[in-house]
C-alpha positions as CSV (number, residue, x, y, z in Angstrom):
1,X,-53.2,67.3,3.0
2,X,-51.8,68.6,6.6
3,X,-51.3,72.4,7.9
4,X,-47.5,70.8,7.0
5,X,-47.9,71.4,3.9
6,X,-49.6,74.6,4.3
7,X,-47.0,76.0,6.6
8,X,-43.9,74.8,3.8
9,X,-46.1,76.9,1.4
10,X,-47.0,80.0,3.3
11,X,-43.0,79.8,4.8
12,X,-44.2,79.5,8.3
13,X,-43.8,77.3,11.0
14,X,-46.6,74.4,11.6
15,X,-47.6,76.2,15.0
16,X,-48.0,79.8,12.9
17,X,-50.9,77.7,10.6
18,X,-52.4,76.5,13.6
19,X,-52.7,79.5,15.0
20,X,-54.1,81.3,12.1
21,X,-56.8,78.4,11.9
22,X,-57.8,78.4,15.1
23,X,-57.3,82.0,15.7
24,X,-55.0,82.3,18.8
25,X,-52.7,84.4,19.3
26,X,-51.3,87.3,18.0
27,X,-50.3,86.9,14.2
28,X,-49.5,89.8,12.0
29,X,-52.0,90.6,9.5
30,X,-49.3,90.2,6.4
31,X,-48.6,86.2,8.0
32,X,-52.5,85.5,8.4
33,X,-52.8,86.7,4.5
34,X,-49.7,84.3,3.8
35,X,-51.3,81.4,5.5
36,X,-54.9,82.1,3.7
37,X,-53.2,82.1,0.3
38,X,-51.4,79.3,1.0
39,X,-54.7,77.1,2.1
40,X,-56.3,78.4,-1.0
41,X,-53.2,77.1,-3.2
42,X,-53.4,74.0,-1.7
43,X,-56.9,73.8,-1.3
44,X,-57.2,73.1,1.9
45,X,-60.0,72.8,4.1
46,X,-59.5,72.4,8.1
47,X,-61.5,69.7,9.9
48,X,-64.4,71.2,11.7
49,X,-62.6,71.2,14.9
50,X,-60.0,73.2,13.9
51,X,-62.1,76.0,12.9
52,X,-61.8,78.1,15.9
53,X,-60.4,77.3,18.8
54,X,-60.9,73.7,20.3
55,X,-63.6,73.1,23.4
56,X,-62.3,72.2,26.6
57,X,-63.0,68.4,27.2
58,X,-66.7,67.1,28.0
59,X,-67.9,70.2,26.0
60,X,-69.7,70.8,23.0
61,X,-69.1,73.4,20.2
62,X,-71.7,75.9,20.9
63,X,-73.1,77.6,17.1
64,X,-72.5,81.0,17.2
65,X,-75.9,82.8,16.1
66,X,-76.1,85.1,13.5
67,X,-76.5,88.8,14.5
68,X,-79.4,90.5,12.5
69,X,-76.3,92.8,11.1
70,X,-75.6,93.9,7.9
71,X,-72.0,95.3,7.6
72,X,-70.6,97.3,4.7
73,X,-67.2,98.1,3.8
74,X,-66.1,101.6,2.0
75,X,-62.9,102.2,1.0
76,X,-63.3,105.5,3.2
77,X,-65.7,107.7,5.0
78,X,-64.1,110.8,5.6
79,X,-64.6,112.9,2.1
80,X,-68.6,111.7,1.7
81,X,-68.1,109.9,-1.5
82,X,-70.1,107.0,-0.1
83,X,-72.7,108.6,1.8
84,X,-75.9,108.4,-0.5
85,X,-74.8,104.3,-1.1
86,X,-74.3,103.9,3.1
87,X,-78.2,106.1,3.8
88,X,-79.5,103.6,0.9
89,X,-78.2,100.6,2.9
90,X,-78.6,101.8,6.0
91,X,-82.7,102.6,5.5
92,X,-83.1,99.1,3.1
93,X,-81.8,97.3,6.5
94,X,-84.0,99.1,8.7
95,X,-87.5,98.0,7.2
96,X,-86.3,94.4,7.3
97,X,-85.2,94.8,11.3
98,X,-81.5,94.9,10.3
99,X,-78.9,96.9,11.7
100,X,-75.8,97.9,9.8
101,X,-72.4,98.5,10.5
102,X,-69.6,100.3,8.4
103,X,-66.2,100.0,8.7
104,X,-63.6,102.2,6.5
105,X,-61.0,100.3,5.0
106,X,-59.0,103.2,4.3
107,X,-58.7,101.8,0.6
108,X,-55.7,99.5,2.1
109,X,-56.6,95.7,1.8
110,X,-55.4,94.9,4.9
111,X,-57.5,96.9,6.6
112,X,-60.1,95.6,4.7
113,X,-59.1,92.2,5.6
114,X,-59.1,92.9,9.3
115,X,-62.5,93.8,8.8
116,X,-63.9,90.7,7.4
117,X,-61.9,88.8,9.8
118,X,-63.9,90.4,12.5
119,X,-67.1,90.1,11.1
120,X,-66.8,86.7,10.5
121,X,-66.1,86.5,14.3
122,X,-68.8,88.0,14.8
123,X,-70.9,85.9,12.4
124,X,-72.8,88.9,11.0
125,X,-75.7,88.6,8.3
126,X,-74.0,89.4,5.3
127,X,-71.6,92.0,4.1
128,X,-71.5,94.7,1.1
129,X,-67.6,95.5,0.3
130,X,-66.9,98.5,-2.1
131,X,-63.0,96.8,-2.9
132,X,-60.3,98.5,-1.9
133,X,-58.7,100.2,-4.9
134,X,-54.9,100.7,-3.9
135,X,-54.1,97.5,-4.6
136,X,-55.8,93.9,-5.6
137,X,-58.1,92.4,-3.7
138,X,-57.1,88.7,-2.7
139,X,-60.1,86.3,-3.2
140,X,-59.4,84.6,0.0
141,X,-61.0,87.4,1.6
142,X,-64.4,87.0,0.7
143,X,-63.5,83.3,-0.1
144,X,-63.3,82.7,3.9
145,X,-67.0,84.7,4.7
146,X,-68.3,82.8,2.4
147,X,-67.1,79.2,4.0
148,X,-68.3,81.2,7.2
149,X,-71.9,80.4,5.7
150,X,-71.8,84.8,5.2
151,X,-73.0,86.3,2.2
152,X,-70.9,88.3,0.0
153,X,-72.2,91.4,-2.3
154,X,-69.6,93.3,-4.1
155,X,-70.1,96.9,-4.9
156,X,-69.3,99.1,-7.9
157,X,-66.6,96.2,-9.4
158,X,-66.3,92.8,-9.1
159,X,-62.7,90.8,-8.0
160,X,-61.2,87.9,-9.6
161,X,-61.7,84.8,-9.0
162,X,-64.8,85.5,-6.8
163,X,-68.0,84.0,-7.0
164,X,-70.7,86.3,-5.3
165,X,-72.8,89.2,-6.9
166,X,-72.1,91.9,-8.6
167,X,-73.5,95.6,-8.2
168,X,-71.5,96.6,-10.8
169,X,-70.9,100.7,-12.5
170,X,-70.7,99.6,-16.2
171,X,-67.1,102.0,-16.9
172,X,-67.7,101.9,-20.5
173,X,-70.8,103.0,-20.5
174,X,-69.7,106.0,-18.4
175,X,-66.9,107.3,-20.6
176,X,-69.3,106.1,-23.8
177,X,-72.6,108.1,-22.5
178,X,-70.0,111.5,-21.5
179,X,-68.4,111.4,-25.0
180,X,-71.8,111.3,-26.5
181,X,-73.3,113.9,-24.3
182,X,-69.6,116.3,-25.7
183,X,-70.1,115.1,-29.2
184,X,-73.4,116.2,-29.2
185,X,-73.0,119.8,-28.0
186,X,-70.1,120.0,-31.4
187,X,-67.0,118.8,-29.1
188,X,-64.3,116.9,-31.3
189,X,-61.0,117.3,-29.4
190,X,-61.5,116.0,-26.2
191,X,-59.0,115.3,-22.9
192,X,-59.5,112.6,-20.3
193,X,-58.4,113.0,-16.4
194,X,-58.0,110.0,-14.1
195,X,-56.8,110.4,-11.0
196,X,-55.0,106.7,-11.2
197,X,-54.1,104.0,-13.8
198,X,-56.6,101.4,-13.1
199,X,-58.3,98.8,-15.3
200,X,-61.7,100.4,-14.5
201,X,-60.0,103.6,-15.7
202,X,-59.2,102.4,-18.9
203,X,-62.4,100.9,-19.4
204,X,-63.8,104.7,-18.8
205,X,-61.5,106.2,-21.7
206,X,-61.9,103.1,-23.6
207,X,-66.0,104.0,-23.8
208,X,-65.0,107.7,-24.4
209,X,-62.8,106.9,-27.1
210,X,-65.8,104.7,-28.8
211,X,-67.6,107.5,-28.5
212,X,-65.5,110.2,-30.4
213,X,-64.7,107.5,-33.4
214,X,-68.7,107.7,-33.9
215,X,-68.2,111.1,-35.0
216,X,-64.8,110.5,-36.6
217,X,-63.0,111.9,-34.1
218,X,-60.6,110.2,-31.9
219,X,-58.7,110.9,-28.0
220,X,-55.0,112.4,-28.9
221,X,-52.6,110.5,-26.7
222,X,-51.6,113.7,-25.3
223,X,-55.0,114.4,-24.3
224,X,-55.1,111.6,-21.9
225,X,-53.6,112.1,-18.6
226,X,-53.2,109.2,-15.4
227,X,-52.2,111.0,-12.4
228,X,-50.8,108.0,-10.5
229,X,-52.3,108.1,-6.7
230,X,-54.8,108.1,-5.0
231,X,-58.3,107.8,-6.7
232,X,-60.6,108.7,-3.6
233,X,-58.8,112.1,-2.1
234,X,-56.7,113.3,-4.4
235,X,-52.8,114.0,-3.0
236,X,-51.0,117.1,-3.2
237,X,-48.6,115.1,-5.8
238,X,-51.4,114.3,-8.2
239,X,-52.3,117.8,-8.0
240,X,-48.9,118.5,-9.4
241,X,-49.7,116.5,-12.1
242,X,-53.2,118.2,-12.9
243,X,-51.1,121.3,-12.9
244,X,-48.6,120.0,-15.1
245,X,-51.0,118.4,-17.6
246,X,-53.2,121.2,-17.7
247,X,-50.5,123.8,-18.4
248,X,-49.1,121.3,-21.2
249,X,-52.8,121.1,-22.6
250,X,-53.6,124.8,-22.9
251,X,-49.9,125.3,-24.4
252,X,-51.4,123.7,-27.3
253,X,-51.7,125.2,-30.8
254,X,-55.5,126.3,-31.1
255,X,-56.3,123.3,-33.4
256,X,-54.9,120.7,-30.9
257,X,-56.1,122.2,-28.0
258,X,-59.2,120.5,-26.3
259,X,-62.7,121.7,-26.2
260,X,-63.8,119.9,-23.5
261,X,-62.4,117.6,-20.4
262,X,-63.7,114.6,-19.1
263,X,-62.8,113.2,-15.8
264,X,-63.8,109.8,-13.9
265,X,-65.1,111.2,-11.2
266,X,-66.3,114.0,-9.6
267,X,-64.1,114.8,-7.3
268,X,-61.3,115.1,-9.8
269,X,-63.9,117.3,-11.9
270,X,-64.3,120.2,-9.0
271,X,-60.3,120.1,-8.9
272,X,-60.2,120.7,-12.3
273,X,-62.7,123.2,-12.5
274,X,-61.1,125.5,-9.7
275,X,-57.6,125.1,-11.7
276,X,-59.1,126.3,-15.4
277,X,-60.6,129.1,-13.2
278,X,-57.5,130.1,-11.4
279,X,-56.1,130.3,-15.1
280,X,-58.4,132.5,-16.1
281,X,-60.6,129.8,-18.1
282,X,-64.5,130.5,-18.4
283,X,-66.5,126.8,-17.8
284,X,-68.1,126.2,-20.0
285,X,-67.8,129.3,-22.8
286,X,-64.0,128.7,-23.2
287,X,-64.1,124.5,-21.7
288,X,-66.6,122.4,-21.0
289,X,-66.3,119.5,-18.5
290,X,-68.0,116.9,-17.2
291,X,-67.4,113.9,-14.2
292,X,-69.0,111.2,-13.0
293,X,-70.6,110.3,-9.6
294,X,-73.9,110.1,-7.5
295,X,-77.2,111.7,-8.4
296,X,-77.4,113.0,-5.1
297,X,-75.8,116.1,-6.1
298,X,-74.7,117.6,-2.5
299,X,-73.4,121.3,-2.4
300,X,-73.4,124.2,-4.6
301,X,-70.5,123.3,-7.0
302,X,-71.5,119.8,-7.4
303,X,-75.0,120.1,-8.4
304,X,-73.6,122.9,-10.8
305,X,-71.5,120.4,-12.3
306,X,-72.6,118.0,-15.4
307,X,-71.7,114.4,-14.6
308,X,-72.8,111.1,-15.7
309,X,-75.0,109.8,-12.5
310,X,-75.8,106.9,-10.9
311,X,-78.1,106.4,-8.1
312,X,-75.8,105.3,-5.1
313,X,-78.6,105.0,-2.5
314,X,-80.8,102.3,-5.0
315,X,-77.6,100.4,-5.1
316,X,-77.3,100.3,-1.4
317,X,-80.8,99.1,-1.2
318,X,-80.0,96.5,-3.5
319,X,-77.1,95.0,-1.8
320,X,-79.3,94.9,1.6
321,X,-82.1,93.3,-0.7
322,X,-79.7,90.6,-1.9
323,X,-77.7,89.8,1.5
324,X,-81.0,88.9,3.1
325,X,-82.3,86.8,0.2
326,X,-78.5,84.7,0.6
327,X,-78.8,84.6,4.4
328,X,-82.3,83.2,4.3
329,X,-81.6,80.6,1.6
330,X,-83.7,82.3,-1.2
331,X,-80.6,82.9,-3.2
332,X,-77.3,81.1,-3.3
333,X,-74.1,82.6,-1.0
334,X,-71.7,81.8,-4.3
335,X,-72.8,83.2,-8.0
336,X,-71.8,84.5,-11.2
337,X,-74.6,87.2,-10.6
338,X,-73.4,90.6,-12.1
339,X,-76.2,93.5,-12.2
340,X,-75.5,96.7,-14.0
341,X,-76.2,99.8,-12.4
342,X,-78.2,102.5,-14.2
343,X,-76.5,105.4,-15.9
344,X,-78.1,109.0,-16.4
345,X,-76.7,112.6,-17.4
346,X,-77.2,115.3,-14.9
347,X,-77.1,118.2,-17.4
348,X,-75.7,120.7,-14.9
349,X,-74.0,123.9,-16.9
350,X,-71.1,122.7,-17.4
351,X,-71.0,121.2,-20.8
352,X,-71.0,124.2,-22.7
């Protein structure tokens, strides 16, 4: 096997691969993912001195030493979804001497590749990556940290092909446990609100819907709405769609007409709730609703707001616990490991 073979595959030239390998030059991000993919298809490993860029003659390769860094990748930063998982990393770090960094993807996986790449150049610690959700994660990504000898802890959802923990949010116990806590407050006709058509979405509805057949009930298909976009900040096109589906929904003869909505998270939940006031709705006397998130209910509407919780700061500390028992040998970089994340109900006063 030669980077021959790897350029005919990744449709570059041989001088492109060698680049990419050594990591000279400037290479677009799109041809360094082509290349990666390409070595992975093949199965291709570089010789050691083509892993970085070659020493000079009469000099050794000098081992790069680990920072005492723990780096963790969100898919953004701006809206606060991620705050009580990045203090829970951030302060599990600190009482092992750790710093952290984190670096915002911007949910593109590009940008989340660029950030790996880096912090394998900078040979960091470990690293805890909430997946981008825009598109699919390529294994390679985490695939070439972990060659890197860098440990690897997913967050919330686990990718493909991947072999490192997983922190994982169990979705059909989220939709399963919401229907439950509807059912049992009398709720039979119930509508579902994602803010995009995701596997982890359907998982969601999938738990719901298990939920309403236990009471011989069932989720109407035109109770069940996927507004296409953006799941972190939702776009003024999905809101559109909210508008849409909720005008549709309230349309509805009185014995079709839902009780109660249910959406994945909480963000899409406020929006909601705001819209069925603006139309003159009382929460939760004329609809209930309930979300999901983070116990760490921050601000007024959200802590008034029932959701199905999970505590986002224990899971950062239990990413930091697990990179530093990978980096120091205690546990293996690659593993089928999947943990499940608790669930609770914050009761709030919205469920009616």
């Amino acid at each position: 096997m030669s980077i021959i073979e790897v350029a005919k595959v990744a449709g570059v030239s041989k001088t492109t691969v060698a680049r990419v390998i050594n990591r000279e030059g400037n290479v677009a991000p799109e041809t360094i993912s082509l290349v990666h993919a390409a070595m992975e298809k093949l199965n291709y490993k570089p010789p050691l001195n083509r892993r970085g860029r070659k020493p000079s003659a009469g000099k050794t390769v000098e081992t790069k030493k680990k920072l005492n860094l723990f780096a963790l990748i969100l898919p953004e930063i701006k809206i606060g979804l991620y705050s009580p998982l990045q203090h829970g990393f951030d302060t599990a770090a600190g009482e092992i001497h750790h710093q952290i960094m984190v670096c915002n993807s911007d949910d593109n996986i590009y940008k989340q590749f660029d950030a790996i790449g880096q912090l394998i150049y900078m040979n960091v610690a470990g690293i805890g990556l909430v997946s981008a959700t825009q598109a699919v994660t390529p294994p390679y990504q985490i695939k070439l940290a972990q060659q890197a000898g860098i440990p690897v802890v997913l967050l919330h959802r686990d990718i493909e092909g991947v072999e490192a923990p997983v922190v994982e949010l169990p979705m059909h116990e989220i939709g399963h446990m919401a229907g439950q806590a509807l059912t049992r407050r009398g709720h039979r006709r119930v509508a579902f609100f994602s803010p995009g058509d995701t596997p982890s979405a359907r998982d969601v509805e999938s738990g719901l819907r298990e939920a309403l057949h236990e009471v011989s009930s069932d989720l109407s298909a035109t109770l069940s709405h996927y507004c296409t976009g953006y799941l972190l900040a939702i776009s003024s096109e999905q809101e559109s769609l909210i508008d849409t589906a909720l005008d549709r929904m309230l349309s509805l003869p009185d014995n079709e007409r839902p009780t109660a909505v249910m959406a994945t998270n909480d963000n899409m939940a406020e929006i909601l709730y705001f819209k069925m006031i603006q139309r003159g709705l009382k929460v939760p006397e004329d609809i209930a609703l309930i979300g999901f998130g983070a116990q760490q209910r921050n601000g007024g509407i959200r802590s008034h707001m029932s959701s199905i919780t999970f505590d986002a700061g224990q899971t950062g500390s239990l990413a930091v616990g697990l990179l530093n028992q990978m980096s120091s040998g205690e546990r293996p970089i690659q593993s089928k490991e999947r943990i499940s994340i608790p669930l609770s109900l914050w009761e709030g006063k919205t469920l009616g």
